[in-house]
PAFI-331500 format. One record per residue (C-alpha): x, y, z; residue in three letters. Coordinates in Angstrom, 2 decimals. Each point is the difference from the previous one (the first is absolute). Layout:
N
+---------+---------+---------+--------+
:       X :       Y :       Z : residu :
+---------+---------+---------+--------+
:       X :       Y :       Z :    ALA :
...
+---------+---------+---------+--------+
***
This chain:
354
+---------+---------+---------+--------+
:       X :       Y :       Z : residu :
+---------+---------+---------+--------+
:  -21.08 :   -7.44 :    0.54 :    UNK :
:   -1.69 :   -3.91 :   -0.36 :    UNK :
:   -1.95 :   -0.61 :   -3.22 :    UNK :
:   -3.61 :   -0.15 :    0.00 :    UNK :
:   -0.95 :   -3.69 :    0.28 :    UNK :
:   -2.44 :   -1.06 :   -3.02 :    UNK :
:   -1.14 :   -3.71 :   -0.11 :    UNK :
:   -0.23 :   -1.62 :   -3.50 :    UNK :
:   -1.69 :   -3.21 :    0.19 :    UNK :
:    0.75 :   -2.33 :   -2.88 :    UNK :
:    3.08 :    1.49 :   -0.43 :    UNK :
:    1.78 :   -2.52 :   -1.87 :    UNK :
:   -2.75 :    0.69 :   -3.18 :    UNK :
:    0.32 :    1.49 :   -2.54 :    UNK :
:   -1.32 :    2.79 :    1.17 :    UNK :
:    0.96 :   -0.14 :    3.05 :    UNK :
:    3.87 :    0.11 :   -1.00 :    UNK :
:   -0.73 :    2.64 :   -2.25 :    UNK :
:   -1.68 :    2.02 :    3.12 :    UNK :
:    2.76 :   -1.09 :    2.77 :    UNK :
:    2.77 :    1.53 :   -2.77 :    UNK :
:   -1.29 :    3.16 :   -0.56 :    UNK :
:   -1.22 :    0.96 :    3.66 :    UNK :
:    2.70 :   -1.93 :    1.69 :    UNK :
:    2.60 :    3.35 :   -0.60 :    UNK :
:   -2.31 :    1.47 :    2.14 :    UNK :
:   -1.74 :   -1.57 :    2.46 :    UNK :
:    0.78 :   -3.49 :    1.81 :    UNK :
:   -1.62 :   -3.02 :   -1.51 :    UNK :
:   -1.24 :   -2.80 :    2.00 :    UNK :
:   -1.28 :   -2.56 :   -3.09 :    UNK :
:   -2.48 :   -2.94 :    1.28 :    UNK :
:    0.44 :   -2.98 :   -1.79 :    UNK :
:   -1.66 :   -3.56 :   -0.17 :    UNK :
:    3.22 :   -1.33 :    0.34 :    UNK :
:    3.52 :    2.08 :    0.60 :    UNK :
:    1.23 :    0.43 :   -3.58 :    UNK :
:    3.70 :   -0.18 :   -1.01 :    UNK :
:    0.09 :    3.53 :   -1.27 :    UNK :
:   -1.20 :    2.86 :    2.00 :    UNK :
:    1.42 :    4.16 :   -1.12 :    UNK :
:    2.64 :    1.51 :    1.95 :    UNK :
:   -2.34 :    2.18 :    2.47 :    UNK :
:   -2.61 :   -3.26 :    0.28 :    UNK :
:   -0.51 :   -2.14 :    2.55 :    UNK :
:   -2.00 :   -3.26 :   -1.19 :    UNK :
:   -2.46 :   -1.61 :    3.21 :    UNK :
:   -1.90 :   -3.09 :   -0.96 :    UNK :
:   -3.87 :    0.42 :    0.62 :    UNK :
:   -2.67 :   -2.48 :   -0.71 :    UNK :
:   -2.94 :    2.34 :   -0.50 :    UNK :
:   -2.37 :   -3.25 :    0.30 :    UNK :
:    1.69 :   -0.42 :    3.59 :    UNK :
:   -0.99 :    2.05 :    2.77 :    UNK :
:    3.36 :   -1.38 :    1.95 :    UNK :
:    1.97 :    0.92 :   -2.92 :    UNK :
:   -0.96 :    3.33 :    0.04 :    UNK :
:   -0.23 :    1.03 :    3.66 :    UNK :
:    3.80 :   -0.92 :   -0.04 :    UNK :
:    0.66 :    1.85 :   -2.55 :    UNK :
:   -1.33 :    3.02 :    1.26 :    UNK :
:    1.79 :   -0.82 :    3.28 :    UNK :
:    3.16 :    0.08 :   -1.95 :    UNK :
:   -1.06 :    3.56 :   -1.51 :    UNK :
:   -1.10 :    1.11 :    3.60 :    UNK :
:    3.68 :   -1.19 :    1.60 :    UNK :
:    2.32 :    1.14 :   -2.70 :    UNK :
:   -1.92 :    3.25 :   -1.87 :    UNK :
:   -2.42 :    1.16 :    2.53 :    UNK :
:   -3.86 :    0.82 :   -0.40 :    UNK :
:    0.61 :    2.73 :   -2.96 :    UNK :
:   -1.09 :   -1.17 :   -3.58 :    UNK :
:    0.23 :    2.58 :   -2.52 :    UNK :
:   -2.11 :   -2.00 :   -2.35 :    UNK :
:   -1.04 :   -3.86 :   -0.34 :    UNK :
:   -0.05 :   -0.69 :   -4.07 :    UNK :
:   -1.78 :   -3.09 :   -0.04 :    UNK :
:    0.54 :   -1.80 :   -2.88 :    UNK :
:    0.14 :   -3.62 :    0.71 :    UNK :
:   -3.24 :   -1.74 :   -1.54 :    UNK :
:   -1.18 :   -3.84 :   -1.23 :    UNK :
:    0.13 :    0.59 :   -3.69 :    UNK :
:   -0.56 :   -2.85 :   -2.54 :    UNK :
:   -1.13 :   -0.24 :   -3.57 :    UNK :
:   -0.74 :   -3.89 :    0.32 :    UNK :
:   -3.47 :   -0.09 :    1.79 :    UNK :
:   -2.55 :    2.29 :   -0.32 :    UNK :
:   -0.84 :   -0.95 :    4.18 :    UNK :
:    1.89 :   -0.40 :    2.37 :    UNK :
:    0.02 :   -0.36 :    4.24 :    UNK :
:    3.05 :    1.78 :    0.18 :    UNK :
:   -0.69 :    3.63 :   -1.52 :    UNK :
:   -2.44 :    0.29 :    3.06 :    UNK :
:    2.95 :   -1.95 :    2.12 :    UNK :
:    2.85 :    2.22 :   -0.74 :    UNK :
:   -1.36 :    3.13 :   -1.53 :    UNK :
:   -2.86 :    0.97 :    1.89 :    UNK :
:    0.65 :   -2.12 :    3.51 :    UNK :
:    3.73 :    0.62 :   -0.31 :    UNK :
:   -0.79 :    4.26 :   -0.99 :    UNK :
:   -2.13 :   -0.25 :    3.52 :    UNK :
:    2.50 :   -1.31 :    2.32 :    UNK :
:    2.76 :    2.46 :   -1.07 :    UNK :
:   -2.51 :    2.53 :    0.68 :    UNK :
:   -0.42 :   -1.12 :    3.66 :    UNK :
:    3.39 :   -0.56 :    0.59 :    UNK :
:    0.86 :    3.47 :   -0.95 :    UNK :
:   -2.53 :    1.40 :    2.60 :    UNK :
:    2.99 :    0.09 :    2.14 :    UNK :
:    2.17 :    1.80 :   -2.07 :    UNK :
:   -0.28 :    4.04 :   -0.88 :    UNK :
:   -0.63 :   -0.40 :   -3.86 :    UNK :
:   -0.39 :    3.19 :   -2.29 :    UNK :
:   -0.89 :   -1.94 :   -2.99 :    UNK :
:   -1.40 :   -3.41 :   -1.68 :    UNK :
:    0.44 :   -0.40 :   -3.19 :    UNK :
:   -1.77 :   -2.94 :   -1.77 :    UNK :
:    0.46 :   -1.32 :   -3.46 :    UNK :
:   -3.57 :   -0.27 :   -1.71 :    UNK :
:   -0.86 :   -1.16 :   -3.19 :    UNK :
:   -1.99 :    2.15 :   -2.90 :    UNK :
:   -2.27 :   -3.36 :   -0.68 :    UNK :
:   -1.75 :    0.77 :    3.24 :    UNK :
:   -1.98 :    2.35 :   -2.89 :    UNK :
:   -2.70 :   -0.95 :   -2.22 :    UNK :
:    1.79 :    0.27 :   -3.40 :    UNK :
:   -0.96 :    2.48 :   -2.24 :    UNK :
:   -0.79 :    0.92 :   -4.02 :    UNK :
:    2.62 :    1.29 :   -1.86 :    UNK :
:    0.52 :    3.71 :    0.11 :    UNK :
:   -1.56 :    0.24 :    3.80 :    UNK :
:    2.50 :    0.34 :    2.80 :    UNK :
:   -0.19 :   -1.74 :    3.21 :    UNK :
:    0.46 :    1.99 :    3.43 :    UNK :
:    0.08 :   -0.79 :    3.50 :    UNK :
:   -4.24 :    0.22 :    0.06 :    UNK :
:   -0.55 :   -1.97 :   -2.46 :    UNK :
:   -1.86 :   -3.38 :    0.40 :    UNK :
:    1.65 :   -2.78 :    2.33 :    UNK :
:   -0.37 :   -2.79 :   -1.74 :    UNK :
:    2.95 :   -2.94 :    0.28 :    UNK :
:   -1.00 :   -3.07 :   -2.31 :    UNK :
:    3.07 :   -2.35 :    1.71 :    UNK :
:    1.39 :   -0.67 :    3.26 :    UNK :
:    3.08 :    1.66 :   -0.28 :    UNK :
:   -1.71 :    3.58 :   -0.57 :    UNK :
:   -2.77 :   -0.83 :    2.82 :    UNK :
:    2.70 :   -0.68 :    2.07 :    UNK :
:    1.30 :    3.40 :   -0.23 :    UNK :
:   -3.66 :    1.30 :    0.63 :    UNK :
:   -0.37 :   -2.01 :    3.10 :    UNK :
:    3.52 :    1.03 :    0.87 :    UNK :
:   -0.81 :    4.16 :   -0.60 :    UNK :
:   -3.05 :   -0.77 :    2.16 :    UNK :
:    2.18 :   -1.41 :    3.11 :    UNK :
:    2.33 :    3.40 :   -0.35 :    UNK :
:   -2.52 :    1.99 :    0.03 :    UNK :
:   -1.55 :   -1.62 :    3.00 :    UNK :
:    3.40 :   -0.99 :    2.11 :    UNK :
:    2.22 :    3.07 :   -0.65 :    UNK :
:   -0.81 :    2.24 :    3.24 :    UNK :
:    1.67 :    3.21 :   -0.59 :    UNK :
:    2.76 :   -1.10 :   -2.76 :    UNK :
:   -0.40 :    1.69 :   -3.06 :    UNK :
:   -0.79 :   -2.42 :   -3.18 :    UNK :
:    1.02 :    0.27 :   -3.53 :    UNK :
:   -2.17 :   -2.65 :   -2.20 :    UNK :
:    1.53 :   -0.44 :   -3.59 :    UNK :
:   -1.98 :   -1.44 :   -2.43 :    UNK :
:    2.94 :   -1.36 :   -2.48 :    UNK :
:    0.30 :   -0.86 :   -3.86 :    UNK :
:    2.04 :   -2.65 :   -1.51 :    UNK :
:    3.18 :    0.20 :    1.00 :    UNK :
:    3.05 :   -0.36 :   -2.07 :    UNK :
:    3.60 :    0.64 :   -0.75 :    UNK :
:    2.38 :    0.09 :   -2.66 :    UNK :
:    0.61 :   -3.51 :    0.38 :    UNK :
:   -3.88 :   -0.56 :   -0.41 :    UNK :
:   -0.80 :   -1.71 :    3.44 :    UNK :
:   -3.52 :    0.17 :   -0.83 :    UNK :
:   -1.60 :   -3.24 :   -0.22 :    UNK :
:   -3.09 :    1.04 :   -2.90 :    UNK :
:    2.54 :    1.63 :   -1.85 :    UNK :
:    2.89 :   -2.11 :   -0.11 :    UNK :
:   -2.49 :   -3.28 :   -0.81 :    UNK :
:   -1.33 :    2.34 :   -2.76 :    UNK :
:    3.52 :    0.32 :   -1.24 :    UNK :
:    1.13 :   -3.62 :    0.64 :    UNK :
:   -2.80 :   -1.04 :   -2.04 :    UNK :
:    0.77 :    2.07 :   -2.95 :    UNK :
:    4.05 :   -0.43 :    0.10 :    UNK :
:   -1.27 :   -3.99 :   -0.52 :    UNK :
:   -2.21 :    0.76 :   -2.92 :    UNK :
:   -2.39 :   -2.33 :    2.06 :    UNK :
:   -3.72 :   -0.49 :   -1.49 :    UNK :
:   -1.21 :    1.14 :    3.30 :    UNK :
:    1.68 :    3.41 :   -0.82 :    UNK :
:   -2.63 :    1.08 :   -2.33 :    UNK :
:   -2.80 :   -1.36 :    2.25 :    UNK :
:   -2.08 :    2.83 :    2.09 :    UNK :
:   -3.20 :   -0.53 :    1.48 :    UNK :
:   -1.14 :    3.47 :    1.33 :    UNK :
:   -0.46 :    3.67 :   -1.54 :    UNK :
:    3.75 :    0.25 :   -1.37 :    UNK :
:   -0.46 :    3.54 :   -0.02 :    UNK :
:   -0.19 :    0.03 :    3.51 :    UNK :
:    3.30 :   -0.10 :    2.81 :    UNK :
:    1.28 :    0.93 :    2.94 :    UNK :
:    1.91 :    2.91 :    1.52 :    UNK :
:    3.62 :   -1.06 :    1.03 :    UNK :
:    2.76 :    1.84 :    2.38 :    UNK :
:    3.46 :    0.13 :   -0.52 :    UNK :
:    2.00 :   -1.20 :    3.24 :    UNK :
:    1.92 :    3.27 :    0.20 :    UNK :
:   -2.93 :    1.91 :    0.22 :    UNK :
:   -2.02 :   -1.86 :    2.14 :    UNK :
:    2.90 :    0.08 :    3.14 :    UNK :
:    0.62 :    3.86 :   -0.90 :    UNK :
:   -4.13 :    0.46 :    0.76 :    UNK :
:    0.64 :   -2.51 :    2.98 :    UNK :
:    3.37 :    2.55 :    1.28 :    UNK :
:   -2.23 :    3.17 :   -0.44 :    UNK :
:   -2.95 :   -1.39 :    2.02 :    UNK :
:    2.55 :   -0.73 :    2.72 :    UNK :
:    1.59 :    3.56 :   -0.23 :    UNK :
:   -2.96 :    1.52 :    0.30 :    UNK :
:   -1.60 :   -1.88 :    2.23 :    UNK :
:   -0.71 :    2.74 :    2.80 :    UNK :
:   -1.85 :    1.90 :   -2.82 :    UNK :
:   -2.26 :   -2.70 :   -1.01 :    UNK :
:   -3.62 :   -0.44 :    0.63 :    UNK :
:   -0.73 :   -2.44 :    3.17 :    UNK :
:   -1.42 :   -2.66 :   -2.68 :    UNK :
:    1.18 :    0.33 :   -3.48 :    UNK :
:   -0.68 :   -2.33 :   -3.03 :    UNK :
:    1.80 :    0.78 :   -3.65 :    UNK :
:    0.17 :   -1.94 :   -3.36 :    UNK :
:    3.32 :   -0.44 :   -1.14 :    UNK :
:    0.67 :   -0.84 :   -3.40 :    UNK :
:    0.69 :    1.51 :   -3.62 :    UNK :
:   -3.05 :    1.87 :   -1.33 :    UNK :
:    0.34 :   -1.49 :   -3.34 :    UNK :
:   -1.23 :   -3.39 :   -0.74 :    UNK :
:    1.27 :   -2.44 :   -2.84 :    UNK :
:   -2.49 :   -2.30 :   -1.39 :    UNK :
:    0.53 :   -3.62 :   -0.32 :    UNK :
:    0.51 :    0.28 :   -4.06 :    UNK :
:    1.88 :    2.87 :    0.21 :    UNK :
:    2.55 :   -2.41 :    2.68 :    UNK :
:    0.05 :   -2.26 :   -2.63 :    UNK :
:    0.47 :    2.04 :   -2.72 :    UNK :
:    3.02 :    1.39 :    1.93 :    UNK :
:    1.37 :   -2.54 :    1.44 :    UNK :
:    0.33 :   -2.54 :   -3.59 :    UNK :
:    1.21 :    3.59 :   -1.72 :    UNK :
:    3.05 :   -0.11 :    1.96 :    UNK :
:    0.65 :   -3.47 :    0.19 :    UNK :
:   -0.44 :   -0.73 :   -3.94 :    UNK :
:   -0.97 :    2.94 :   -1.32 :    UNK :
:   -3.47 :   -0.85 :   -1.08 :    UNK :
:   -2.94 :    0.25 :    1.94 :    UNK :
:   -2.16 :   -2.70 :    1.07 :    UNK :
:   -3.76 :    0.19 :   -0.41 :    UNK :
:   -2.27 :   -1.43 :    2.99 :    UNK :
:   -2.53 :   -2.57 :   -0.83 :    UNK :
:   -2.79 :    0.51 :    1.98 :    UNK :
:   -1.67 :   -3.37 :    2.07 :    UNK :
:   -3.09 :   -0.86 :    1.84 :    UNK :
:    0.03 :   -0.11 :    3.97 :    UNK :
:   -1.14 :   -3.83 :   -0.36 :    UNK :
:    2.71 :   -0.96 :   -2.74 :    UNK :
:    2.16 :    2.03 :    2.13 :    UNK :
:   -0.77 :   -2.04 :    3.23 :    UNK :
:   -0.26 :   -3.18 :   -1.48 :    UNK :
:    3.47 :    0.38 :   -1.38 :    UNK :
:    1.53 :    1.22 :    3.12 :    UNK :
:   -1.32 :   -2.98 :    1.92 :    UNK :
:    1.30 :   -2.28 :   -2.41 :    UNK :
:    3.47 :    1.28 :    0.51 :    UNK :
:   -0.21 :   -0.09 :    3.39 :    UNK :
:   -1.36 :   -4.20 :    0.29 :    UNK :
:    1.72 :   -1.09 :   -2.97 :    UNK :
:    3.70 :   -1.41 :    0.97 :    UNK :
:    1.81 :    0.79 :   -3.38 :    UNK :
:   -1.61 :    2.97 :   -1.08 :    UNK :
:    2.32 :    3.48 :    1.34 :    UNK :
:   -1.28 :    1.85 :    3.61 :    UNK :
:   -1.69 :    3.38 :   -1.24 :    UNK :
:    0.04 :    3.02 :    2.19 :    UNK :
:   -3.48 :    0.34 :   -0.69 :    UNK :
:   -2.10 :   -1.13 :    2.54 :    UNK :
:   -3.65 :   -1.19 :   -1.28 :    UNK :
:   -1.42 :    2.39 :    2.95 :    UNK :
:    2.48 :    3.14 :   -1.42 :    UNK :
:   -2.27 :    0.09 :   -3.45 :    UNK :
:   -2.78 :    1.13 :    1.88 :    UNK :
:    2.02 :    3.17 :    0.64 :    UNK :
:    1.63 :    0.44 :   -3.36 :    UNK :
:   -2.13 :    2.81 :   -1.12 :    UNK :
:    0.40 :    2.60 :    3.04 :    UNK :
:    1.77 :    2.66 :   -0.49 :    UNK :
:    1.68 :    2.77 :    2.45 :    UNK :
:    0.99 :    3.38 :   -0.85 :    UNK :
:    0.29 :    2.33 :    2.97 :    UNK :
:   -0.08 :    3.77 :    1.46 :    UNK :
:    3.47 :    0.58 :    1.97 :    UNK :
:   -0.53 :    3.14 :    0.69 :    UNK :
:   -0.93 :   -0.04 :    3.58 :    UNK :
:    3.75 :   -1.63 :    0.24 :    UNK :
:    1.22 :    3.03 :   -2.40 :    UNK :
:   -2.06 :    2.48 :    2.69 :    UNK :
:    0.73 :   -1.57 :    2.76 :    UNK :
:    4.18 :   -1.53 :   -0.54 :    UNK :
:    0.78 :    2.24 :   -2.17 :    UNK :
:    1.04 :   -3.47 :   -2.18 :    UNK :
:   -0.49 :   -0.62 :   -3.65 :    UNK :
:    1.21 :   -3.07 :   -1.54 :    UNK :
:    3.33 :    0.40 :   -2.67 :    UNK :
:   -0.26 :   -3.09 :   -1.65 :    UNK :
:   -2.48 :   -2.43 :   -2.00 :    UNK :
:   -0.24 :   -2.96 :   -0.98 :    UNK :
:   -0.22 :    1.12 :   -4.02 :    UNK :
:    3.24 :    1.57 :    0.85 :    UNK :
:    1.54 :   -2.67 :    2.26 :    UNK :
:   -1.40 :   -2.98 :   -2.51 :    UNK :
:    2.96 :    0.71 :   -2.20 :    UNK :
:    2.14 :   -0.49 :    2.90 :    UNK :
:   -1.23 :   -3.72 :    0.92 :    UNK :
:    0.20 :   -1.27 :   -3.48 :    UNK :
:    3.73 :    1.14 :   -0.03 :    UNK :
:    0.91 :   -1.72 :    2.97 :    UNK :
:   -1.81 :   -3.25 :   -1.04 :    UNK :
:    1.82 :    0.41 :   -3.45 :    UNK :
:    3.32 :    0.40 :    1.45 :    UNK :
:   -0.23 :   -2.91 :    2.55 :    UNK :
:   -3.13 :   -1.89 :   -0.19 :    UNK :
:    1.16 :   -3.13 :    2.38 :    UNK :
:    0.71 :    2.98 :    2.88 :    UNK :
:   -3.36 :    1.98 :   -1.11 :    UNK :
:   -1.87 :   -3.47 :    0.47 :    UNK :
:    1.52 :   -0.53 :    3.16 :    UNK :
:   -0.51 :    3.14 :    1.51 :    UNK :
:   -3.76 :   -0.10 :   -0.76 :    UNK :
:   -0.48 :   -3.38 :    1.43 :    UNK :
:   -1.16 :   -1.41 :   -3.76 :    UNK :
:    0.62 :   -3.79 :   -1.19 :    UNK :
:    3.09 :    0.21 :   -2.71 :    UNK :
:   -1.31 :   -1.04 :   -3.63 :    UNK :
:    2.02 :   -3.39 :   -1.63 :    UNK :
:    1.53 :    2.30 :   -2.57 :    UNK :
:    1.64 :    2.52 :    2.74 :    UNK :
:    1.35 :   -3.29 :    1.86 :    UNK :
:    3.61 :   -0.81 :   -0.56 :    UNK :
:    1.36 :   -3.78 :   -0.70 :    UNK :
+---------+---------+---------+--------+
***
């Protein structure tokens, strides 16, 4: 008997490799791509698709249509414009929301059981600590990459016919490698004793919920396995139920790296700005992470209710990052040039060889 067919778009992510491994033992992956990548799994095939282009993807689907037929078992859309640079910017409306709407009609021709969309928990308001965000809470993105993802839920909602949809509203996500951009900055910045290091300029007892990557494709599998039991229109959190503050990051993180922790010096929003915007003019001063418009977000915090995804996957995450912190600061210890290098960070003069 043929596999299932499940598209994964942005296949060649992160997540998206993750996703295409797991599944691809049991259904056959077609992986859309921006470009055909170099590495693709054993049971994947990789099509390039411009979602910006509506050429790009009517031939895509025409390749689908010709080699797999009109069955989809599930679509998990994952591809996305995604940057920490600019706090605006044409292109999340370009490729996320424009790009989300084409697929949408192009699958109108196809017999889909499933789309599966990766949202973002920032579409929320945030919240005080000790609440828990759920899927009613407040809507309330503050950037363009989480109203993106509204605007993009909206378009599902309104384009997906009879195909069942699976919204999921999605923490940090990380690995044991770190691969999380917040964190691993965080971490860089401490490793390098910088001054910047002890610098915060929001609530520092506020943070973020985070997802391990593990966990996060094993809730992805299960809403594809049980995809003929789900509600027509179904929207979950994902992420782990505890949250870590900022200070209690940073006490964590310089623990295991020297064995001391590092107190948090707390800075006004202007100071904060003012010194952001001077790295980012002045030629010989170092490129910070932090973006003057970020430090208007620095005291939100996220803590959320999963257990609609408990109810409803029957999925419950097995790691965290207090657990998996350990892990990261082992790796970077052991190798920090390939630790570096793997999370796309500048290597420090002292780490440089000859």
């Amino acid at each position: 008997m043929d596999k299932e067919v499940i598209i994964v778009t942005g296949s060649c992510g992160r997540i998206g490799t993750n996703v295409a491994k797991v599944l691809g033992n049991d259904y056959r992956i077609i992986g859309f791509e921006l470009l055909k990548a170099i590495y693709a799994s054993c049971n994947e095939e990789l099509v390039p698709v411009d979602l910006s282009s509506d050429e790009s993807v009517v031939q895509a689907f025409t390749h689908v249509k010709s080699f797999y037929g009109t069955k989809i078992a599930s679509v998990i859309h994952l591809a996305a414009y995604y940057s920490f640079d600019q706090k605006h910017s044409p292109l999340y409306e370009k490729v996320t929301v424009k790009g989300t709407e084409r697929l949408l009609k192009a699958l109108k021709d196809f017999e889909v059981e499933q789309f599966l969309f990766s949202s973002t928990m920032l579409v929320h308001a945030p919240c005080r600590p000790g609440e828990k965000i759920t899927e009613d809470s407040p809507v309330a993105p503050k950037w363009d990459y989480p109203l993106s993802k509204v605007h993009t839920e909206k378009v599902i909602h309104e384009f997906r016919g009879k195909t069942s949809t699976v919204i999921l509203r999605i923490a940090g996500v990380y690995d044991d490698n770190c691969h999380s951009i917040p964190i691993s900055h965080q971490i860089q910045r401490i490793y390098e004793k910088s001054f910047e290091s002890r610098l915060f300029s929001g609530n520092i007892h506020h943070g973020a919920s985070f997802i391990h990557m593990e966990d996060l494709v094993e809730a992805i599998a299960l809403a594809v396995q049980k995809r003929k039991t789900l509600p027509s229109e179904l929207v979950l959190l994902l992420g782990e139920p505890s949250t870590m503050s900022y200070d209690q990051l940073q006490r964590a993180i310089s623990y295991l790296l020297f064995q001391k922790e590092f107190r948090t010096i707390c800075v006004p929003k202007s100071i904060a700005k003012l010194g952001a915007w001077l790295q980012k003019i002045t030629p010989f001063l170092p490129k910070s992470f932090i973006k003057p418009w970020m430090i208007d977000l620095a005291d939100d915090h996220y803590e959320i209710d999963i257990s609609k995804a408990q109810k409803s996957l029957g999925w419950t995450p097995k790691h965290s990052i207090e657990k998996t912190l350990p892990i990261m600061i082992d790796k970077l210890k052991q190798d920090p040039e390939k630790w570096y290098k793997a999370n796309q960070l500048k290597l420090p003069k002292f780490l440089k060889h000859g």
